[in-house]
MMTF fields as JSON, N, C-alpha, C and O atoms, coordinates in Angstrom:
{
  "mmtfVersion": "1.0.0",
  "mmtfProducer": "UNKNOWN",
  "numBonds": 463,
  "numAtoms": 464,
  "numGroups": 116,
  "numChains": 1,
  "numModels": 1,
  "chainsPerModel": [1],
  "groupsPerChain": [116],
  "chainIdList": ["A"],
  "bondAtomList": [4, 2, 8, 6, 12, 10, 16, 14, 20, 18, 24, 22, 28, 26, 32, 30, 36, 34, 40, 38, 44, 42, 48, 46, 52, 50, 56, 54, 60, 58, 64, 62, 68, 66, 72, 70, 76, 74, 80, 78, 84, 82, 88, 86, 92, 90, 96, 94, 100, 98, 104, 102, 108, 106, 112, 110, 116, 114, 120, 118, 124, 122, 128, 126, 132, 130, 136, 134, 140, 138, 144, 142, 148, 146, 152, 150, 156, 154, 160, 158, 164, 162, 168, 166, 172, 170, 176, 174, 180, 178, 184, 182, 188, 186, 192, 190, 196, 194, 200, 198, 204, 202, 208, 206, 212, 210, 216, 214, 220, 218, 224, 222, 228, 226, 232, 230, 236, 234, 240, 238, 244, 242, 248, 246, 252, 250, 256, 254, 260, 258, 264, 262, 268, 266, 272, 270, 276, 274, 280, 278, 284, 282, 288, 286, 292, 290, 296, 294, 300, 298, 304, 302, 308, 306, 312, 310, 316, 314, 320, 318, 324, 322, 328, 326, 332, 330, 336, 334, 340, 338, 344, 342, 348, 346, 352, 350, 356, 354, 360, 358, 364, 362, 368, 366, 372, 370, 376, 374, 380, 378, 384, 382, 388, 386, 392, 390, 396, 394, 400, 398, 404, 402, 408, 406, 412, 410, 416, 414, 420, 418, 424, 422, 428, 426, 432, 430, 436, 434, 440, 438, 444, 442, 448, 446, 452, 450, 456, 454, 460, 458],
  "bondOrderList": [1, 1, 1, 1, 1, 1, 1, 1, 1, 1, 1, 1, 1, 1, 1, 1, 1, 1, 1, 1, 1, 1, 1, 1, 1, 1, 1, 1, 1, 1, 1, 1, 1, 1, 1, 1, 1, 1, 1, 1, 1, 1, 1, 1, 1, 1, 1, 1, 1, 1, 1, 1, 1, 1, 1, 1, 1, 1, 1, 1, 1, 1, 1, 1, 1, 1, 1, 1, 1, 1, 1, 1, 1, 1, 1, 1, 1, 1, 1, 1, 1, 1, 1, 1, 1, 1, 1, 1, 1, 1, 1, 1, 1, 1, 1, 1, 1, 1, 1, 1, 1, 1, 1, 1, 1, 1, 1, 1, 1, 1, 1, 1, 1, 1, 1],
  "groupList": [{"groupName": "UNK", "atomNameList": ["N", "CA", "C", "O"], "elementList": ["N", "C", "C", "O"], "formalChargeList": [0, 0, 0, 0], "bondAtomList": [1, 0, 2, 1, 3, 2], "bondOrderList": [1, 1, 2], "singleLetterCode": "X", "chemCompType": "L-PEPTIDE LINKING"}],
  "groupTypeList": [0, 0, 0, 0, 0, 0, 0, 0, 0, 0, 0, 0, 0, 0, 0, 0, 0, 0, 0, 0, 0, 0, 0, 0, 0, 0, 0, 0, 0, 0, 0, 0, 0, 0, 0, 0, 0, 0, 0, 0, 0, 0, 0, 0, 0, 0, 0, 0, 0, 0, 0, 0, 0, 0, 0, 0, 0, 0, 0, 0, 0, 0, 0, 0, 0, 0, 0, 0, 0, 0, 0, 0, 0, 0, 0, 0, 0, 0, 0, 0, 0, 0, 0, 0, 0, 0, 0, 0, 0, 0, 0, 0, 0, 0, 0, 0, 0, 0, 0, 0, 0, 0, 0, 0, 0, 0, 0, 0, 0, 0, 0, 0, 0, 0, 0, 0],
  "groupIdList": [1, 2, 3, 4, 5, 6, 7, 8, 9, 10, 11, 12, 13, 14, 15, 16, 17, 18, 19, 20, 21, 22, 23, 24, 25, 26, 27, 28, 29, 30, 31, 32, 33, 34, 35, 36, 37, 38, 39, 40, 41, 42, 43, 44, 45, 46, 47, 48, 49, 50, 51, 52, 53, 54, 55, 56, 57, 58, 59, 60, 61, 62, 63, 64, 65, 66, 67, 68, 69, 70, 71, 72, 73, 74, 75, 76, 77, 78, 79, 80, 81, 82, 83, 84, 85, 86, 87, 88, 89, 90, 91, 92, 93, 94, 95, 96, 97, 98, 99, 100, 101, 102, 103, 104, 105, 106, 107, 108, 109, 110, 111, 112, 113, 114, 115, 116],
  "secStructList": [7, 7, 7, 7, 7, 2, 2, 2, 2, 2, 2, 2, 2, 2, 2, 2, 2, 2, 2, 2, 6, 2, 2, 2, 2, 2, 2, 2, 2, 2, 2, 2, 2, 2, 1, 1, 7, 1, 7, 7, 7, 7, 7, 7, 7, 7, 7, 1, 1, 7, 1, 4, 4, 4, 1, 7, 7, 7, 6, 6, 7, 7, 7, 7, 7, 7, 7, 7, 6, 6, 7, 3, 3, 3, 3, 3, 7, 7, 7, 1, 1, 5, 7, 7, 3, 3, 3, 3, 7, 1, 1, 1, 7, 3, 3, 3, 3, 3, 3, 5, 6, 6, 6, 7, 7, 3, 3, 3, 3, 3, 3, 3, 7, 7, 7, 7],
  "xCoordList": [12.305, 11.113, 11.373, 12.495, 10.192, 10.776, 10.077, 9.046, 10.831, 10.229, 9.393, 9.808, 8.163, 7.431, 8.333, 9.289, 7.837, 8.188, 6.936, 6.322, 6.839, 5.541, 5.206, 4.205, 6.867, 6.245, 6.025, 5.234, 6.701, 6.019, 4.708, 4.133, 3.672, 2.904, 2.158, 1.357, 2.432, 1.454, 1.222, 0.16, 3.006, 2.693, 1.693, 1.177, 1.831, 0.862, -0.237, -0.949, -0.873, -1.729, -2.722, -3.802, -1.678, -2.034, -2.357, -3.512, -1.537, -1.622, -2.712, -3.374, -3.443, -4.738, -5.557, -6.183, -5.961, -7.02, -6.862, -7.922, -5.486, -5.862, -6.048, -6.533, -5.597, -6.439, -8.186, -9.149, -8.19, -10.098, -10.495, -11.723, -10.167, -10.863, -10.854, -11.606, -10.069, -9.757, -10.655, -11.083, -11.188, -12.011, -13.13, -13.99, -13.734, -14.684, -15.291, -16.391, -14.024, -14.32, -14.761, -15.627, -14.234, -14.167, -15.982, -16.658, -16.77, -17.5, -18.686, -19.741, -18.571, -19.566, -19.271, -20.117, -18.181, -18.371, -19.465, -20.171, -19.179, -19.941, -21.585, -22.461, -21.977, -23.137, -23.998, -25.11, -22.874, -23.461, -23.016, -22.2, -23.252, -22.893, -24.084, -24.868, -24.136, -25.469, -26.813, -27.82, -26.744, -28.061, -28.033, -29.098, -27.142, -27.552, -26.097, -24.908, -26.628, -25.57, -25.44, -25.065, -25.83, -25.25, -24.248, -24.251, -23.619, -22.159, -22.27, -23.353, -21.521, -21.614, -20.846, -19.644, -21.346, -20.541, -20.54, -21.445, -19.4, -19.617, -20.08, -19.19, -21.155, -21.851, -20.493, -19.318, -20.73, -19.614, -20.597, -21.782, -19.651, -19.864, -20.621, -20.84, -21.048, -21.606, -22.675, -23.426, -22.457, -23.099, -24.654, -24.906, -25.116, -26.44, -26.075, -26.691, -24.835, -24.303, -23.57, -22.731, -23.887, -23.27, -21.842, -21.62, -20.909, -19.604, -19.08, -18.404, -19.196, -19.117, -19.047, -18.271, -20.11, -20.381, -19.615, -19.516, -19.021, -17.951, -16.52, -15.735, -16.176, -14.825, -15.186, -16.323, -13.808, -14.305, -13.363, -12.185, -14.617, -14.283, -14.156, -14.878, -13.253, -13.375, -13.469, -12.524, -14.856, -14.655, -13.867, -12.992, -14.19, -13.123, -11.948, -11.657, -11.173, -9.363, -9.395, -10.339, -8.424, -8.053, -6.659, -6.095, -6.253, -5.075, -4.698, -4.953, -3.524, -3.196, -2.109, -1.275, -1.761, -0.463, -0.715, -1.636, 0.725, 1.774, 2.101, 2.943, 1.547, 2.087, 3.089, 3.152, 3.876, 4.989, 4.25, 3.465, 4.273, 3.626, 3.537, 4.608, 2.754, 2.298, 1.952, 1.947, 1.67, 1.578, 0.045, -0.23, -0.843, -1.825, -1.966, -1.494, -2.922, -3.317, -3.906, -4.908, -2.984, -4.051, -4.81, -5.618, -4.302, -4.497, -4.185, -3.239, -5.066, -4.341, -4.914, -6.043, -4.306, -4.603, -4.311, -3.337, -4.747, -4.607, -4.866, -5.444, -3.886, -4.293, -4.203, -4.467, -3.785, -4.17, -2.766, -2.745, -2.076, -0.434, -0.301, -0.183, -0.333, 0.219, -1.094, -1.96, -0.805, -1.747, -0.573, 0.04, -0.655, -0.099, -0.566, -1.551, -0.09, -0.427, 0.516, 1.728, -0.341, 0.02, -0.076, -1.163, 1.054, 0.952, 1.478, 2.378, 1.111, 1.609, 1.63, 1.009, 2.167, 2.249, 1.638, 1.229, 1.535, 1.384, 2.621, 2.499, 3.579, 4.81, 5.056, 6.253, 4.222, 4.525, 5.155, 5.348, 5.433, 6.523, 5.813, 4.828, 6.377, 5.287, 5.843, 6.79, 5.371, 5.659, 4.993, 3.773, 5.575, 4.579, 4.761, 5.827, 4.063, 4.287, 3.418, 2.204, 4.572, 4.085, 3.64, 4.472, 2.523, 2.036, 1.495, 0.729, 1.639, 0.943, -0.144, -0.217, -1.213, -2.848, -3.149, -4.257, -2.29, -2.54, -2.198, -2.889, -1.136, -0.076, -0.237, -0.259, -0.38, 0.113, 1.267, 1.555, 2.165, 3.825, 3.938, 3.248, 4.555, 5.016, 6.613, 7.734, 6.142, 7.024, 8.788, 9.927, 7.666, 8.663, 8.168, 7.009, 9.463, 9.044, 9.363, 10.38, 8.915, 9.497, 9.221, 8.233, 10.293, 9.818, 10.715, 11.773, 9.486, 9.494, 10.031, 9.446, 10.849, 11.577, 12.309, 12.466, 12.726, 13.736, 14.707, 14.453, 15.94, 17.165, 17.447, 18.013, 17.361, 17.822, 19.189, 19.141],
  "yCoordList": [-45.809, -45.167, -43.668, -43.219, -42.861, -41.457, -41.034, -41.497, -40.074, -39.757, -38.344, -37.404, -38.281, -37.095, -35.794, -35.854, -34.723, -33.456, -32.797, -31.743, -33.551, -32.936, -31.032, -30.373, -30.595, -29.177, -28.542, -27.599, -28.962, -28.004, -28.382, -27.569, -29.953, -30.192, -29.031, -28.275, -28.88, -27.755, -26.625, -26.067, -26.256, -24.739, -24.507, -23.509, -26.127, -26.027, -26.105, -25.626, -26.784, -26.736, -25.124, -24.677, -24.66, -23.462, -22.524, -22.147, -22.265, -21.49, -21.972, -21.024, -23.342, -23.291, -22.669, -21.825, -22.534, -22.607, -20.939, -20.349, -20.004, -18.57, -18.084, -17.003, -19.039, -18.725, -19.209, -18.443, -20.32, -20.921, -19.547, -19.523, -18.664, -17.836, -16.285, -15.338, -16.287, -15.094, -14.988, -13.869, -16.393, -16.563, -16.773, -17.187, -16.716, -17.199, -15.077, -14.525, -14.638, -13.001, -12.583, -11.715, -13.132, -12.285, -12.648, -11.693, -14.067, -14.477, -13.72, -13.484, -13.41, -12.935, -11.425, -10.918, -11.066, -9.723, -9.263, -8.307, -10.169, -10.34, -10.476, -10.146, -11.084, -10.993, -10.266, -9.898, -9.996, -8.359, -7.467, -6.707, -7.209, -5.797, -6.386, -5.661, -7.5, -7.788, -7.501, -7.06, -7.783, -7.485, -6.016, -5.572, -5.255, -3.397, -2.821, -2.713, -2.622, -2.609, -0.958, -0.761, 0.226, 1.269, 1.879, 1.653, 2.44, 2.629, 2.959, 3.53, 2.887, 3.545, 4.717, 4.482, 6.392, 7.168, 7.908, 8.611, 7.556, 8.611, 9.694, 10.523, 10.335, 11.328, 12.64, 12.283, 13.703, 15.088, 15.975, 15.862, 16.81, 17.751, 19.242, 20.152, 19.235, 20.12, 21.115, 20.777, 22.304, 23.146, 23.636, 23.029, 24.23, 24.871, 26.157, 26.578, 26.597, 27.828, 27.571, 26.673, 28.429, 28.804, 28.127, 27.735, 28.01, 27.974, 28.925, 28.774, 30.301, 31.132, 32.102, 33.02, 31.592, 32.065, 31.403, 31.983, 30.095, 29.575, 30.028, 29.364, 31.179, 31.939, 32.784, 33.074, 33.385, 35.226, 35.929, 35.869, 36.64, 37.934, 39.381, 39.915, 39.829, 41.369, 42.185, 42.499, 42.438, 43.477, 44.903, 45.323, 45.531, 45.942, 46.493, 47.618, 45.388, 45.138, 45.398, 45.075, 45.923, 46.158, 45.827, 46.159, 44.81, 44.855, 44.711, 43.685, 46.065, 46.378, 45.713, 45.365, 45.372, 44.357, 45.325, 45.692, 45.533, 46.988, 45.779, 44.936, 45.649, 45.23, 46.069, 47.234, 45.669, 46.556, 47.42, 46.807, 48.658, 49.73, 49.706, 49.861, 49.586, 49.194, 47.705, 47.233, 47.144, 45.462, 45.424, 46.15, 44.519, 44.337, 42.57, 41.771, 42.327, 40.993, 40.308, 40.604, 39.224, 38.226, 36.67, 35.974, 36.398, 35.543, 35.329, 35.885, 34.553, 34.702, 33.258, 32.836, 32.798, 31.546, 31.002, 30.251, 31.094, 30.929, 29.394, 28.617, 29.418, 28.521, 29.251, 30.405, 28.258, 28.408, 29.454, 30.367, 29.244, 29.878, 31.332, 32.432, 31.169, 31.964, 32.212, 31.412, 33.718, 33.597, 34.385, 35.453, 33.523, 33.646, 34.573, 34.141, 35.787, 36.497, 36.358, 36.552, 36.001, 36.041, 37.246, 37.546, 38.132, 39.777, 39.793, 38.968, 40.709, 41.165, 42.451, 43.145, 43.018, 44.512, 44.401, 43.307, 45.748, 45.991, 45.477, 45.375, 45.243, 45.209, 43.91, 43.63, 42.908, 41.35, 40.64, 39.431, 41.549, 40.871, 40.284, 40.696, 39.608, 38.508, 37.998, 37.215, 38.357, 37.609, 37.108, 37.024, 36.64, 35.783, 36.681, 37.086, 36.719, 37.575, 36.417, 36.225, 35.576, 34.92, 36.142, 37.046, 36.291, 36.854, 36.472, 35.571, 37.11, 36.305, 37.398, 38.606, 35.925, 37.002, 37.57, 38.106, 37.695, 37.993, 39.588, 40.484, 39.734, 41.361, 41.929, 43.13, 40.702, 41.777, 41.642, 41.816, 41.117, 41.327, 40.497, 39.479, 40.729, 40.277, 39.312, 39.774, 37.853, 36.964, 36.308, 35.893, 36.704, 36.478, 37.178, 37.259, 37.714, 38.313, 37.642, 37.15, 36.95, 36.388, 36.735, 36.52, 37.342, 37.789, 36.634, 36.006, 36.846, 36.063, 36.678, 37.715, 36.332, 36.846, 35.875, 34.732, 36.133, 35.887, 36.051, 36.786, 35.764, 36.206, 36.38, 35.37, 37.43, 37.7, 37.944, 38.226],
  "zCoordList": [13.632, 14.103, 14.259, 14.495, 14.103, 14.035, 15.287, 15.777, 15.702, 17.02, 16.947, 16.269, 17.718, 17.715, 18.23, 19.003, 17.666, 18.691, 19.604, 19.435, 20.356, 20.918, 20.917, 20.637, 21.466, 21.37, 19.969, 19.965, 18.519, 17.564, 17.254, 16.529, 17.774, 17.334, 18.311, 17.761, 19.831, 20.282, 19.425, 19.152, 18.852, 18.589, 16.75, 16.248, 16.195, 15.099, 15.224, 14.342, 16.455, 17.046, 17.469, 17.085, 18.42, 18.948, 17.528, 17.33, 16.807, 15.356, 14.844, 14.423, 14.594, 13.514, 14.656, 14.015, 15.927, 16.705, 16.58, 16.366, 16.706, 16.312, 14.615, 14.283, 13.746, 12.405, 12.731, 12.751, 12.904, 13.806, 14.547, 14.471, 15.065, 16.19, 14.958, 15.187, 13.942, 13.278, 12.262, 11.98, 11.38, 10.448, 11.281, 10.503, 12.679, 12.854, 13.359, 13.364, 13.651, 14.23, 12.773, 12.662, 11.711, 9.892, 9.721, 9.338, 10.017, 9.993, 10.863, 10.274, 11.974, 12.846, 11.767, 11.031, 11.913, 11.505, 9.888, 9.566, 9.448, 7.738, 8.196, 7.397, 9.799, 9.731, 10.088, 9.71, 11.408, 11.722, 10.829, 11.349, 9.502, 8.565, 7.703, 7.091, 7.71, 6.769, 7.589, 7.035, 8.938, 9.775, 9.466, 9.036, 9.581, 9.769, 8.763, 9.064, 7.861, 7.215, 6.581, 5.426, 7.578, 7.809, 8.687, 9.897, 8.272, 9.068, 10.234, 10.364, 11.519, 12.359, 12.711, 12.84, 12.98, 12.645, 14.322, 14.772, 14.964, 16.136, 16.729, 16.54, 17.492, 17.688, 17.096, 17.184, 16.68, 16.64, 17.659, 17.972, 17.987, 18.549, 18.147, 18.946, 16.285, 15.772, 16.715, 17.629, 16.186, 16.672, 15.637, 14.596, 15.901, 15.12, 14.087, 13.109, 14.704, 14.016, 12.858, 12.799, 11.795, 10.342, 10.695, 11.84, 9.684, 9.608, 10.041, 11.059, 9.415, 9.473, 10.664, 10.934, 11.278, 12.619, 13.762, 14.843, 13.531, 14.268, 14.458, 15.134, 13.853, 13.73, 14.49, 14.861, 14.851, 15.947, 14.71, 14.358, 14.258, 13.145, 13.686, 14.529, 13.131, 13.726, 12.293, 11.569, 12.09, 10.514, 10.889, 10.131, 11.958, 11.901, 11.648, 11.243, 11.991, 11.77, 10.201, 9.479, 9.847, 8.097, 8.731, 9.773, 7.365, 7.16, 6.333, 5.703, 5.669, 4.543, 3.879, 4.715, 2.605, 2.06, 0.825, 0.095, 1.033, 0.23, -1.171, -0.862, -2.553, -3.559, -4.152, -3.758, -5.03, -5.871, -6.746, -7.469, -6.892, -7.498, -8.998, -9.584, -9.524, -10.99, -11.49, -12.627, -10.26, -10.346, -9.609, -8.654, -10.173, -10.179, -10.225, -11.034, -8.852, -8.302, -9.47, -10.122, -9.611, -10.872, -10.171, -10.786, -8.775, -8.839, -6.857, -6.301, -6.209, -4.781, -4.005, -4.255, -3.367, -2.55, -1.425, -1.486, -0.528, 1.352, 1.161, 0.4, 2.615, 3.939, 5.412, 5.75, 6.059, 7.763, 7.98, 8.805, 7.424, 7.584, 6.664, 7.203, 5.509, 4.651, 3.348, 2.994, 2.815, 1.464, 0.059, 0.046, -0.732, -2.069, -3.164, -3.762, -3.594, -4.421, -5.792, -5.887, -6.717, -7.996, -8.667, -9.161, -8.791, -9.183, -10.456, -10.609, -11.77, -12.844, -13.116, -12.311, -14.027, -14.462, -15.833, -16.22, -16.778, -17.672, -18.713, -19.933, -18.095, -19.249, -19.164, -19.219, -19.032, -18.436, -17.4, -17.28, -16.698, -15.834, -14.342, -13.73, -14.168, -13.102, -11.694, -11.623, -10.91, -9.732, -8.597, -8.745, -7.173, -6.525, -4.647, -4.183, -4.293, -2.935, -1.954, -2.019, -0.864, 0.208, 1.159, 1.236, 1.847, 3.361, 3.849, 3.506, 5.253, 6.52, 6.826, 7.054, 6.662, 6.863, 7.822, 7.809, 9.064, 10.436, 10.323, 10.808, 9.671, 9.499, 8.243, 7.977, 7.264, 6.11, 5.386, 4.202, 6.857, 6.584, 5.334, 5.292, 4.515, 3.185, 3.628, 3.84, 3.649, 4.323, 3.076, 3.288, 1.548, 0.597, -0.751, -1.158, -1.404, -3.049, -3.591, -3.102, -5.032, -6.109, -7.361, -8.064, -7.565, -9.277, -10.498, -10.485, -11.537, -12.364, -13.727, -14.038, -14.451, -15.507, -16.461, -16.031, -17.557, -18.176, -18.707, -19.661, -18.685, -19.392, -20.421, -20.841, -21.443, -22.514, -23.346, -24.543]
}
């Protein structure tokens, strides 16, 4: 005769009744999305004002960034940190100038070349 284990029959027990309670939450949920089935998107805090008008600008402030003399901006691209200037000359030669938009300060030079 084989003898029961009563406790794994609880714990197989206990396990279908939280798959039973998981497919039955998957179930309600499928019906409430079919009753109103636009998203719900949390109130924001938006204002009435431009984008634009949400920054504190000072026209103002000038701030000047010293390129290498005979090199001319081809190309430039910010973020929150730093803005990237893509500079060239007349004689091809090419490079990249990291600065910080706050100063000006020119944070890195990189010139671009090749070895002949």
């Amino acid at each position: 005769m084989i003898t029961t284990n009563k406790g794994l029959i609880a714990i197989v027990l206990g396990l279908g009744f939280v798959i039973a309670m998981g497919f039955g939450a998957l179930v309600t949920g499928f019906i409430m999305k079919a009753k109103d089935p636009t998203p719900s998107i949390p109130k924001s805090n938006f204002s009435d004002k431009l984008v634009s008008e949400q920054f504190i600008v000072n026209p103002e402030e000038k701030i000047n960034i010293n390129i290498p003399k005979g090199f001319r901006i081809k190309t430039a691209t910010s973020n929150a940190t730093h803005i990237s200037l893509y500079i060239q000359n007349d004689k091809g030669r090419e490079g990249i100038l990291i600065v910080e938009p706050r100063t000006g300060k020119i944070l890195g030079q990189y010139m671009i070349g090749s070895k002949q």
